[in-house]
PDB file of N, CA, C and O in Angstrom:
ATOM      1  N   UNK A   1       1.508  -8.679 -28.675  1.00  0.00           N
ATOM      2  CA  UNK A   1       0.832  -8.821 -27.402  1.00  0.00           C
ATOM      3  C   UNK A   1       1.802  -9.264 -26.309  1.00  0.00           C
ATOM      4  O   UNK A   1       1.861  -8.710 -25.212  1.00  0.00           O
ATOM      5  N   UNK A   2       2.641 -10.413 -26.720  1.00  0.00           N
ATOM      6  CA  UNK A   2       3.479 -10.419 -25.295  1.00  0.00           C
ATOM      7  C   UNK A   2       4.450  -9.450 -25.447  1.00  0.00           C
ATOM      8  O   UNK A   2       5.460 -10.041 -25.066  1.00  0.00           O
ATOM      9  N   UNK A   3       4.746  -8.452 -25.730  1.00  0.00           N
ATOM     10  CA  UNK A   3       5.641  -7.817 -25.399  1.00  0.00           C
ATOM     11  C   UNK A   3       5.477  -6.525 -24.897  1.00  0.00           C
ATOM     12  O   UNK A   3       6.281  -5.649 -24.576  1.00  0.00           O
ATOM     13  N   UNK A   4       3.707  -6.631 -24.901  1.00  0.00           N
ATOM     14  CA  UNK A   4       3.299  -5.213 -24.063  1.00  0.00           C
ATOM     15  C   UNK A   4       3.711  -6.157 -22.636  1.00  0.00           C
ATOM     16  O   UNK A   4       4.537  -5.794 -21.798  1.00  0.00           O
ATOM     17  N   UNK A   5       2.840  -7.580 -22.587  1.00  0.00           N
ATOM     18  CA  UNK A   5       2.749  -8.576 -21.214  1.00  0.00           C
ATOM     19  C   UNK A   5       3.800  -8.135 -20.664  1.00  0.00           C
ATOM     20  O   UNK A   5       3.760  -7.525 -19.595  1.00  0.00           O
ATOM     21  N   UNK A   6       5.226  -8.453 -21.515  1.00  0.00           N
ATOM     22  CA  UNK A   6       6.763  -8.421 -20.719  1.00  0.00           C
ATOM     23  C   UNK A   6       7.033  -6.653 -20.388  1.00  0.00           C
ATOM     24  O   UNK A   6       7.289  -6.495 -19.194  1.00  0.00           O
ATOM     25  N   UNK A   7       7.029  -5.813 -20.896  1.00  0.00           N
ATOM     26  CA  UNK A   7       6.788  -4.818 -20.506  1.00  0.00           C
ATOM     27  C   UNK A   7       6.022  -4.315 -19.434  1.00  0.00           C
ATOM     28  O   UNK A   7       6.608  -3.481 -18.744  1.00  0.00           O
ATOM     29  N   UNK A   8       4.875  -4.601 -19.115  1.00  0.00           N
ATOM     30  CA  UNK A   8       4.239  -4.472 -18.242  1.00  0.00           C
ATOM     31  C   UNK A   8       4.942  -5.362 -16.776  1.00  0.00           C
ATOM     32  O   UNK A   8       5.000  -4.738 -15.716  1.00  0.00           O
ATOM     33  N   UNK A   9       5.393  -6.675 -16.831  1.00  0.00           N
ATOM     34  CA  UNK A   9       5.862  -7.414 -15.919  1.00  0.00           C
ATOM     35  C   UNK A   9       7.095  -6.632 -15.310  1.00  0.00           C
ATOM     36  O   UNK A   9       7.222  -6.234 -14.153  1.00  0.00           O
ATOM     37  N   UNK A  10       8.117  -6.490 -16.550  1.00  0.00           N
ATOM     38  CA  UNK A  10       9.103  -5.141 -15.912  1.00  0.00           C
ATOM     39  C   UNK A  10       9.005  -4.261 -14.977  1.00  0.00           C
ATOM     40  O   UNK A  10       9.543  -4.208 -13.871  1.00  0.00           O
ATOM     41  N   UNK A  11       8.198  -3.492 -15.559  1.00  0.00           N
ATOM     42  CA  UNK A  11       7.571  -2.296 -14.871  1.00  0.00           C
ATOM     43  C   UNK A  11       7.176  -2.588 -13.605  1.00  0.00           C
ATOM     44  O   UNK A  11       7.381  -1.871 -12.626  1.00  0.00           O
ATOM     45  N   UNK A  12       6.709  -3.454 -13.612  1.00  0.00           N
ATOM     46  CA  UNK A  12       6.040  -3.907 -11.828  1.00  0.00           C
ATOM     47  C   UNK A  12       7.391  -4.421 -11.366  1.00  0.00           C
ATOM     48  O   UNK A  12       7.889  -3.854 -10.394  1.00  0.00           O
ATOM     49  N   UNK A  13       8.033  -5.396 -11.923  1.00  0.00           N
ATOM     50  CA  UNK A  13       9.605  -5.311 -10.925  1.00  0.00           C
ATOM     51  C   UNK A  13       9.951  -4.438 -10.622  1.00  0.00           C
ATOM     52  O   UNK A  13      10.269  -4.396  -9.433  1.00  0.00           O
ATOM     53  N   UNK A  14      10.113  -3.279 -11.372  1.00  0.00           N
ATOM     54  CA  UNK A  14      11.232  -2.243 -11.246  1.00  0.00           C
ATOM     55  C   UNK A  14      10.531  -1.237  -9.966  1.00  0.00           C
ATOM     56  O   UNK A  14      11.162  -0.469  -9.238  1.00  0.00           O
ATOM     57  N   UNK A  15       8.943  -1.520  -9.945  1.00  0.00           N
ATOM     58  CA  UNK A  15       8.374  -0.775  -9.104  1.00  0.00           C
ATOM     59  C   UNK A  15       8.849  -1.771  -7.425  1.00  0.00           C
ATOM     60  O   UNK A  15       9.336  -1.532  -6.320  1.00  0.00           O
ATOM     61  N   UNK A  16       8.561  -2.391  -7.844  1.00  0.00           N
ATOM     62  CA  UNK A  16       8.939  -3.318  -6.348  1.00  0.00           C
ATOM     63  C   UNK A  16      10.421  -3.265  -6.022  1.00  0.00           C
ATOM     64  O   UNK A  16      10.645  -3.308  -4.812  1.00  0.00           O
ATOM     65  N   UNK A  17      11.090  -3.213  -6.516  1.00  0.00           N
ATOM     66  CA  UNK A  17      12.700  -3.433  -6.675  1.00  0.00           C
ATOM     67  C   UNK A  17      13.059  -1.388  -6.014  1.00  0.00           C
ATOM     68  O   UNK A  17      13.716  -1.080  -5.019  1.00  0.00           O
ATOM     69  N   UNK A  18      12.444  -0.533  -6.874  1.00  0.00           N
ATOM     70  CA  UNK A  18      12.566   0.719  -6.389  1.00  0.00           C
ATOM     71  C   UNK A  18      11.478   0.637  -4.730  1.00  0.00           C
ATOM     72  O   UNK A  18      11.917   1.055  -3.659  1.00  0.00           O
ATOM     73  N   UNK A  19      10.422   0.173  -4.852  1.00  0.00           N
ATOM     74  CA  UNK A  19      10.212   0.324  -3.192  1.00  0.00           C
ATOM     75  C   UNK A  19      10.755   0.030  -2.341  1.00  0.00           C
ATOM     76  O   UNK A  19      10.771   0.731  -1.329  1.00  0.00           O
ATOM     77  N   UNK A  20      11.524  -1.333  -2.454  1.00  0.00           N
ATOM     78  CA  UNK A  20      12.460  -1.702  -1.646  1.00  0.00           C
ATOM     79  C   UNK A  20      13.909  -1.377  -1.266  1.00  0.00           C
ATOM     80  O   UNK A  20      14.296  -1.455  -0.100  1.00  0.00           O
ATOM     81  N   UNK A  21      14.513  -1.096  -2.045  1.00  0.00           N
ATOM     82  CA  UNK A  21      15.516   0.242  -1.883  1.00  0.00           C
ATOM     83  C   UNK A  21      15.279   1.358  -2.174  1.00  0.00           C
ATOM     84  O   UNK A  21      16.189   1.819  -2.864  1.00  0.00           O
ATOM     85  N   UNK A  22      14.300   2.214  -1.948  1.00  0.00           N
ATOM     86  CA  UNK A  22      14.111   3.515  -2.401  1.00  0.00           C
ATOM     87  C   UNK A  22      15.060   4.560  -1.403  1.00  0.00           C
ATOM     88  O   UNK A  22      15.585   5.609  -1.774  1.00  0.00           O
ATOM     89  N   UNK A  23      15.121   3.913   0.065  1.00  0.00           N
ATOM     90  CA  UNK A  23      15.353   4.387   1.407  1.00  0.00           C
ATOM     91  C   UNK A  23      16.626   4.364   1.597  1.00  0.00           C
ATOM     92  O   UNK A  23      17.130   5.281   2.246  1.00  0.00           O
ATOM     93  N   UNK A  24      17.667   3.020   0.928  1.00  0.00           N
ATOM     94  CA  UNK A  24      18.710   2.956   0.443  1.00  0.00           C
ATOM     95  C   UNK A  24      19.852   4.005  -0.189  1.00  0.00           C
ATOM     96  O   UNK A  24      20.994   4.362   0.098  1.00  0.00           O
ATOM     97  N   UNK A  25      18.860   4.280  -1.217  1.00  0.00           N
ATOM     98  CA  UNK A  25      19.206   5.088  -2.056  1.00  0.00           C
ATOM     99  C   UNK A  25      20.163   6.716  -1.291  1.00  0.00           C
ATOM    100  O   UNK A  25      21.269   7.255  -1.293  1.00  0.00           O
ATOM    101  N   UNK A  26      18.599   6.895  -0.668  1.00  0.00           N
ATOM    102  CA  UNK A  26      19.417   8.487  -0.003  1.00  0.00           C
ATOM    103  C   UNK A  26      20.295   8.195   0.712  1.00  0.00           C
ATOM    104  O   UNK A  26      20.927   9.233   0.909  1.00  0.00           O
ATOM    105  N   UNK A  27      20.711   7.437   1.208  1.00  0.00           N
ATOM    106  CA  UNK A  27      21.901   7.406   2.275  1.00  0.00           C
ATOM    107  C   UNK A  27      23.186   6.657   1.086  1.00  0.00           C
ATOM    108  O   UNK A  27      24.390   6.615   1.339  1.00  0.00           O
ATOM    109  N   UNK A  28      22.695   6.259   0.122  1.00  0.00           N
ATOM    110  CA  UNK A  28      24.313   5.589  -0.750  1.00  0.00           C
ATOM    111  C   UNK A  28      24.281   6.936  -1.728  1.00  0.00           C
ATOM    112  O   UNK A  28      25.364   7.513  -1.815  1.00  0.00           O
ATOM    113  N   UNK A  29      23.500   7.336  -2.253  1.00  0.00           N
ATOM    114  CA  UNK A  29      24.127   8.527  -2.987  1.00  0.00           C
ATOM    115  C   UNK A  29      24.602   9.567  -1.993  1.00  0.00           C
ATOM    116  O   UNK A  29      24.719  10.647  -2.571  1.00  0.00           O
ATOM    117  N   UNK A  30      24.918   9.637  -0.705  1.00  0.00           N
ATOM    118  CA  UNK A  30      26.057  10.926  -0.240  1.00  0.00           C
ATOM    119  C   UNK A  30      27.396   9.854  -0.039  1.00  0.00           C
ATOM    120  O   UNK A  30      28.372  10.504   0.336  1.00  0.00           O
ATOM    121  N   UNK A  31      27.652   8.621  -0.165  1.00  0.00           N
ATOM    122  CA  UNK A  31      28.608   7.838  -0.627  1.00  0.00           C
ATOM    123  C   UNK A  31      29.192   7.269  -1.339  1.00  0.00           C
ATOM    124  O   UNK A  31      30.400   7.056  -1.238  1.00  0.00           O
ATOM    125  N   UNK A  32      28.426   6.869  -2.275  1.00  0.00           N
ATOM    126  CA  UNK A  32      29.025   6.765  -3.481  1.00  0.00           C
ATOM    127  C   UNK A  32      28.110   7.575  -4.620  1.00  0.00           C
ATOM    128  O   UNK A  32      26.881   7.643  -4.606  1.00  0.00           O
ATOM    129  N   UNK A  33      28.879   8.090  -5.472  1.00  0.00           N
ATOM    130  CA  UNK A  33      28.240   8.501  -6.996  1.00  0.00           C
ATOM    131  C   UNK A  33      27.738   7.604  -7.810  1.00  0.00           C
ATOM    132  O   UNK A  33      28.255   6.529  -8.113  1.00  0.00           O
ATOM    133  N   UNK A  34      26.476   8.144  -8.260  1.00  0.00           N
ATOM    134  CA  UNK A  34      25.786   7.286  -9.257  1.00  0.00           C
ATOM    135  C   UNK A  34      26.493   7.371 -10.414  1.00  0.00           C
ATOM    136  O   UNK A  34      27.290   8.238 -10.772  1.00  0.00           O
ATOM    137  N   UNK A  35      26.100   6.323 -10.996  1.00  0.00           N
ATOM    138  CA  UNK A  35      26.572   6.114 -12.581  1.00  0.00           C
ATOM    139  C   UNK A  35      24.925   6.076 -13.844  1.00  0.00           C
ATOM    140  O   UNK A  35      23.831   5.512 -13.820  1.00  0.00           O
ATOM    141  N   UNK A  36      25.485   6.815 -14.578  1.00  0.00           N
ATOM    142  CA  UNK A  36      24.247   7.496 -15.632  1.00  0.00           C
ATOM    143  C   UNK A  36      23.777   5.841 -16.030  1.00  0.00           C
ATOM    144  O   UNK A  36      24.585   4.920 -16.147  1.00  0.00           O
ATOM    145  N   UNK A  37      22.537   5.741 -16.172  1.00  0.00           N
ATOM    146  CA  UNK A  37      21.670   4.618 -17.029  1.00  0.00           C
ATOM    147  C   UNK A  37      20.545   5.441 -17.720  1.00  0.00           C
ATOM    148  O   UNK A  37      20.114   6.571 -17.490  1.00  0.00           O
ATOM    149  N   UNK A  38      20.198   4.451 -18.690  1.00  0.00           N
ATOM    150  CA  UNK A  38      19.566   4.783 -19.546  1.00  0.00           C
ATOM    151  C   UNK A  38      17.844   4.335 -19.310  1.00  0.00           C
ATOM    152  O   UNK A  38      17.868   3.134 -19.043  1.00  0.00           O
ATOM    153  N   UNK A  39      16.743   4.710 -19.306  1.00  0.00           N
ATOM    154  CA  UNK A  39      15.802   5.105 -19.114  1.00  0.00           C
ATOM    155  C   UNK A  39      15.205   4.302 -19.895  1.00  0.00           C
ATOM    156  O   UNK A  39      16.033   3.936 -20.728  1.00  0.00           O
ATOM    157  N   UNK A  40      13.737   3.597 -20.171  1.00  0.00           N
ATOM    158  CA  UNK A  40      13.222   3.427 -21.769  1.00  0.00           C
ATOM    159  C   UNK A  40      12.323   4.809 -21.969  1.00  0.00           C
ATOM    160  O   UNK A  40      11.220   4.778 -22.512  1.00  0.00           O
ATOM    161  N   UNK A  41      12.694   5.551 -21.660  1.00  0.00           N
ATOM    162  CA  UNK A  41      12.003   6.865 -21.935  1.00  0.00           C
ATOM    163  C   UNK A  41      13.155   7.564 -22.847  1.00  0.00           C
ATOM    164  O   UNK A  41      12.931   8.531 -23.576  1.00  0.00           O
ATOM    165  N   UNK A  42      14.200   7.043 -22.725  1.00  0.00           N
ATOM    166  CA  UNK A  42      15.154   7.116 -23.634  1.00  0.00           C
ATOM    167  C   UNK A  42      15.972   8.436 -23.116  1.00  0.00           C
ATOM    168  O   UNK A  42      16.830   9.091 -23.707  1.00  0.00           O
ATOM    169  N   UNK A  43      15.464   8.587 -21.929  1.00  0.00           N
ATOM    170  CA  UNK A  43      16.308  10.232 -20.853  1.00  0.00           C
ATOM    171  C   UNK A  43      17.360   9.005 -20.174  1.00  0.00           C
ATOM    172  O   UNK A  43      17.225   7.821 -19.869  1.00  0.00           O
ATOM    173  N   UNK A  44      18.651  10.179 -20.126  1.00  0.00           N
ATOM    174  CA  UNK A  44      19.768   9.261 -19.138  1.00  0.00           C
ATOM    175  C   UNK A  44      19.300  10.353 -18.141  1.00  0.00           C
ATOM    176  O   UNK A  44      19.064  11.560 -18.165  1.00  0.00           O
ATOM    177  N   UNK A  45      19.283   9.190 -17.134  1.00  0.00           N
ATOM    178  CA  UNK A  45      19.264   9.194 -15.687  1.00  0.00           C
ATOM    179  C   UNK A  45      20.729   9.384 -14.577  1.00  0.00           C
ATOM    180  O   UNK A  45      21.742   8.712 -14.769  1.00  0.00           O
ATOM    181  N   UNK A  46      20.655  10.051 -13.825  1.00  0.00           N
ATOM    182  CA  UNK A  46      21.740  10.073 -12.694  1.00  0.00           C
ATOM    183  C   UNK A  46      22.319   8.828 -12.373  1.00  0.00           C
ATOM    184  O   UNK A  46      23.502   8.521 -12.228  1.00  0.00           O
ATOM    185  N   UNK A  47      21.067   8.027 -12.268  1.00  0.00           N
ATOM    186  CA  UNK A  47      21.605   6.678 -11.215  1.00  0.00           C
ATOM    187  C   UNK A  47      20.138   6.254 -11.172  1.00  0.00           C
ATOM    188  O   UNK A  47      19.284   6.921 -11.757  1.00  0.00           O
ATOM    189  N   UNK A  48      19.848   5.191 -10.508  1.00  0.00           N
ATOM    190  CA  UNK A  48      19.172   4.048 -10.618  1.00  0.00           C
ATOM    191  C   UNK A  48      18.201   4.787  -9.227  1.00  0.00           C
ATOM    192  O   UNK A  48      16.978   4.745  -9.361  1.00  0.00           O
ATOM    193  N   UNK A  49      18.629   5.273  -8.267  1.00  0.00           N
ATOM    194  CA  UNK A  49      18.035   6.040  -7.473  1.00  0.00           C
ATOM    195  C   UNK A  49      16.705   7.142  -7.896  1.00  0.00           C
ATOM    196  O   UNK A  49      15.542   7.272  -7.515  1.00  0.00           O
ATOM    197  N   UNK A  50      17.968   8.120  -9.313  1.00  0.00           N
ATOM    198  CA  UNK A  50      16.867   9.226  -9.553  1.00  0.00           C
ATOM    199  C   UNK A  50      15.540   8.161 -10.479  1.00  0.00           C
ATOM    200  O   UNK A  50      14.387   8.591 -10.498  1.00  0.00           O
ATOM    201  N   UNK A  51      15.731   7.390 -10.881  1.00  0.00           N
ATOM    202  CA  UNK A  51      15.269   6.803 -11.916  1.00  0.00           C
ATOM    203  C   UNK A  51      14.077   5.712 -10.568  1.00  0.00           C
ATOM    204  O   UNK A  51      12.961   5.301 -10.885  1.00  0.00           O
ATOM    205  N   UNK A  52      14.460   5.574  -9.738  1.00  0.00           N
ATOM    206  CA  UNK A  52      13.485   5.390  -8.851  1.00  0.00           C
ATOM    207  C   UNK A  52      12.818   6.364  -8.631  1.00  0.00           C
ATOM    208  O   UNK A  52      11.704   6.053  -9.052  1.00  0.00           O
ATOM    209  N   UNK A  53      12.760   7.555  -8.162  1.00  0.00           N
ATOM    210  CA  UNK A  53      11.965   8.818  -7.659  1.00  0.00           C
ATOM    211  C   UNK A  53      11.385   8.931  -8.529  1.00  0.00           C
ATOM    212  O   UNK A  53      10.194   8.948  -8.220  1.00  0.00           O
ATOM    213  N   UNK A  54      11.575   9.051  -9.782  1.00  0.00           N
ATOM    214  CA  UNK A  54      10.779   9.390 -11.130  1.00  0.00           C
ATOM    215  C   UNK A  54       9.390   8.529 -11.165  1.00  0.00           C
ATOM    216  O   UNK A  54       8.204   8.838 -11.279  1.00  0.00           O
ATOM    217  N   UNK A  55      10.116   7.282 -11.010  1.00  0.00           N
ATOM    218  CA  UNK A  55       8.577   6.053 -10.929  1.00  0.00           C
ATOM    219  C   UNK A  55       7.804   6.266  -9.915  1.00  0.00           C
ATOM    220  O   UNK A  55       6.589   6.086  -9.996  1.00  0.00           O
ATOM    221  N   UNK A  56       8.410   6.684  -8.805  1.00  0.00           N
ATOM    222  CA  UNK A  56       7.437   6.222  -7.378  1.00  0.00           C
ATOM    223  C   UNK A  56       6.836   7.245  -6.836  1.00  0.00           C
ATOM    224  O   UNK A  56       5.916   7.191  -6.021  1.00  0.00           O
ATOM    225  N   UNK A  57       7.519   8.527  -7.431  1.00  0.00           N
ATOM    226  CA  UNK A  57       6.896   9.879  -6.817  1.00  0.00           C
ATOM    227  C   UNK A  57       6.209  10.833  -7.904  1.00  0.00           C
ATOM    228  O   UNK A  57       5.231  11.566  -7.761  1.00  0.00           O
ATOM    229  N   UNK A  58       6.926  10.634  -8.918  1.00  0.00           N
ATOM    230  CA  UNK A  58       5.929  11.570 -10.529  1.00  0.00           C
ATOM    231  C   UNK A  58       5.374  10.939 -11.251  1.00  0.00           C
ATOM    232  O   UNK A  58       4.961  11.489 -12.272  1.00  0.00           O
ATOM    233  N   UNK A  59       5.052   9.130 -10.985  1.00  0.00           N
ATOM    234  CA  UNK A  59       4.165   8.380 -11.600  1.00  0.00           C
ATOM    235  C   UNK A  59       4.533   7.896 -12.535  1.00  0.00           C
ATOM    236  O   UNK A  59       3.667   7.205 -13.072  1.00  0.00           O
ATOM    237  N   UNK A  60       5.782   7.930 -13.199  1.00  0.00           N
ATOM    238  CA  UNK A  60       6.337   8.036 -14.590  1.00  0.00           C
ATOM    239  C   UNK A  60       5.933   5.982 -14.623  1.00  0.00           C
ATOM    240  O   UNK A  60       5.925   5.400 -13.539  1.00  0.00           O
ATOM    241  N   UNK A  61       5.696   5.318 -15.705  1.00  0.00           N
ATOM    242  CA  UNK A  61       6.049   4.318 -16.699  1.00  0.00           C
ATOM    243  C   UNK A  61       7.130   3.905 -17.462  1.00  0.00           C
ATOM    244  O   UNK A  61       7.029   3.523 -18.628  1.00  0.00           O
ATOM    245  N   UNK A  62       8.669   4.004 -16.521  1.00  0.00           N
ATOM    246  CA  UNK A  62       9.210   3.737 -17.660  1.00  0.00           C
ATOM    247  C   UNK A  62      10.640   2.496 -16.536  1.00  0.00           C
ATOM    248  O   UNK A  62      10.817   2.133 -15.373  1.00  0.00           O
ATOM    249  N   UNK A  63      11.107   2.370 -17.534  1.00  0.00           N
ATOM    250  CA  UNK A  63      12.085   0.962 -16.431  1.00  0.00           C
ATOM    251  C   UNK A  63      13.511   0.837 -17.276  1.00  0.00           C
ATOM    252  O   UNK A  63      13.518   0.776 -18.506  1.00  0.00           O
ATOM    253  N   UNK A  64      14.678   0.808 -16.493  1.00  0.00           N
ATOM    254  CA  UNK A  64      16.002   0.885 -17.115  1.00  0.00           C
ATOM    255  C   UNK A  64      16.254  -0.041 -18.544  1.00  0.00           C
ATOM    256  O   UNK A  64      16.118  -1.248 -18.741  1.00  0.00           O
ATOM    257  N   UNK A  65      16.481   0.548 -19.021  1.00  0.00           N
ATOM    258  CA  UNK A  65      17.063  -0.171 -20.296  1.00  0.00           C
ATOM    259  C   UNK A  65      18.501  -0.400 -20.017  1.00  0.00           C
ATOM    260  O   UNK A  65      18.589  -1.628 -19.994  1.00  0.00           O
ATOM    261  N   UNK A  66      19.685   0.100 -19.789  1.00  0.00           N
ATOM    262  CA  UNK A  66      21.099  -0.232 -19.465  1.00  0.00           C
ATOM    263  C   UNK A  66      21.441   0.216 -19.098  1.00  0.00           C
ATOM    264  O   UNK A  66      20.797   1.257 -18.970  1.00  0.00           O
ATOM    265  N   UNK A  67      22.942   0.234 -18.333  1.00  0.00           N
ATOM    266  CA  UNK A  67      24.013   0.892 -17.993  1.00  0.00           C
ATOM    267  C   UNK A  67      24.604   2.002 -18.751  1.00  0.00           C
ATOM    268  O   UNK A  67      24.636   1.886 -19.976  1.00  0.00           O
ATOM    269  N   UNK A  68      25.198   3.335 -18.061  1.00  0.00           N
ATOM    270  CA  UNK A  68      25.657   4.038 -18.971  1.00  0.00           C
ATOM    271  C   UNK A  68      23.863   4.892 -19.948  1.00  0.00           C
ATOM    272  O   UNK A  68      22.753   4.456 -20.253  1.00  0.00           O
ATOM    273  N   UNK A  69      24.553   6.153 -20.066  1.00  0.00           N
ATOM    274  CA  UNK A  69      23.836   7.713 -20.956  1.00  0.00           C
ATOM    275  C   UNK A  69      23.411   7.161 -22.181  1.00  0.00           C
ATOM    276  O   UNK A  69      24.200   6.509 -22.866  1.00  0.00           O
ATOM    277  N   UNK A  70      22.278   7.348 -22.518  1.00  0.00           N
ATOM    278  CA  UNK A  70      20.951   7.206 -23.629  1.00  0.00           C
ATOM    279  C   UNK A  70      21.823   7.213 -24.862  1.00  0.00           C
ATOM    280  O   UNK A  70      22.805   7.953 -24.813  1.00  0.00           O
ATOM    281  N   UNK A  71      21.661   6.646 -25.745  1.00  0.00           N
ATOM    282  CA  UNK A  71      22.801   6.919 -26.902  1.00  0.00           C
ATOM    283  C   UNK A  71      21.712   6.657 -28.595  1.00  0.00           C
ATOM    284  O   UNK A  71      21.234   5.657 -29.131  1.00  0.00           O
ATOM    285  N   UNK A  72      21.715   7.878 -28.874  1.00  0.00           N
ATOM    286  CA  UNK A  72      20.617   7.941 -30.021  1.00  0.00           C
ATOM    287  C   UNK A  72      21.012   7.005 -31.015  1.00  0.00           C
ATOM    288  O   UNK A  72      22.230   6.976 -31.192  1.00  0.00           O
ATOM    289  N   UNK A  73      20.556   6.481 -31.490  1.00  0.00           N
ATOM    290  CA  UNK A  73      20.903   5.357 -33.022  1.00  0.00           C
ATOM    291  C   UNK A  73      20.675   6.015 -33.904  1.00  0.00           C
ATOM    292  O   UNK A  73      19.583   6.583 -33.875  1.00  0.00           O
ATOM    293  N   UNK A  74      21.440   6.216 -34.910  1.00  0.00           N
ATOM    294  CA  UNK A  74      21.389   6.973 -36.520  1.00  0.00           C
ATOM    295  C   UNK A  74      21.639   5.675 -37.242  1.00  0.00           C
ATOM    296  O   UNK A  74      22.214   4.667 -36.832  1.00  0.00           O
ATOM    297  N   UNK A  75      21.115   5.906 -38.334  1.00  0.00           N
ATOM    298  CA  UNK A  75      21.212   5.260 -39.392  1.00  0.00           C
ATOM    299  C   UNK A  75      22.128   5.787 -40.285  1.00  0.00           C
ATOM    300  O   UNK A  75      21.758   6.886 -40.699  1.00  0.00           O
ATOM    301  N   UNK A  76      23.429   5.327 -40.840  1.00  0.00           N
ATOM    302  CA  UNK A  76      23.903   5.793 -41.940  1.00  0.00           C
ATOM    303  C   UNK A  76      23.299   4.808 -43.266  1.00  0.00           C
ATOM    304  O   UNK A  76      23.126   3.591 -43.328  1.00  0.00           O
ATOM    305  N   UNK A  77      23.029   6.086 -44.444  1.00  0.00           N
ATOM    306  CA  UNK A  77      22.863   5.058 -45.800  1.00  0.00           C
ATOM    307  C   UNK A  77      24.025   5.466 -46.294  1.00  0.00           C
ATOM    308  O   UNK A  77      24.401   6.619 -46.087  1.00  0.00           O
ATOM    309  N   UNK A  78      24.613   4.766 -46.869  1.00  0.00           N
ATOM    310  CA  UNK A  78      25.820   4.537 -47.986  1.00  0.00           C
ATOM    311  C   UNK A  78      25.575   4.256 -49.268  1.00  0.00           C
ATOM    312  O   UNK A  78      24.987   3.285 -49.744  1.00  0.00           O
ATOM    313  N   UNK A  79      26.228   5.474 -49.964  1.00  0.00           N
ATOM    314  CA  UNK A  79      25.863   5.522 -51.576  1.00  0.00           C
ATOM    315  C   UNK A  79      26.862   5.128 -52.010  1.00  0.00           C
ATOM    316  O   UNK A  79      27.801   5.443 -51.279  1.00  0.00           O
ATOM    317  N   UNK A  80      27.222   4.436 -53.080  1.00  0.00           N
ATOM    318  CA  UNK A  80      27.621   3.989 -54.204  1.00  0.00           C
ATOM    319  C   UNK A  80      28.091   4.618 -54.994  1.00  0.00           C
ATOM    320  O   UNK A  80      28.450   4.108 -56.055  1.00  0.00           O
TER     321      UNK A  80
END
């Protein structure tokens, strides 16, 4: 249960945090290049920008997990 709570609390930062620089955004990406982050949708993102548009304009639910392109986790088993 709290970790839908903290999840949910995220999400509303990230929504407030993207409204407030959303406007930002278009004028720093023709100056500087974004750097890829990772999504909890588990899609790498352009930049923290596209990853705003996604939330605020296609409705999406989802809020940065880190810095840097989505990186799948494998499991190796090791036999004996």
């Amino acid at each position: 249960m709290l970790n839908i709570i903290g999840a949910g609390a995220r999400l509303q930062e990230m929504k407030v945090e993207c409204m407030e620089n959303i406007n930002k955004c278009w004028f720093i990406s023709y100056i500087k290049p974004s750097e890829p982050i990772c999504g909890s949708d588990q899609v790498t993102y352009s930049g923290e920008c596209h990853l705003c548009s996604k939330i605020l304009y296609e409705g999406l639910n989802i809020t940065k997990l880190y810095d840097g392109p989505c990186v799948n986790k494998v499991t190796f088993i090791l036999h004996f």
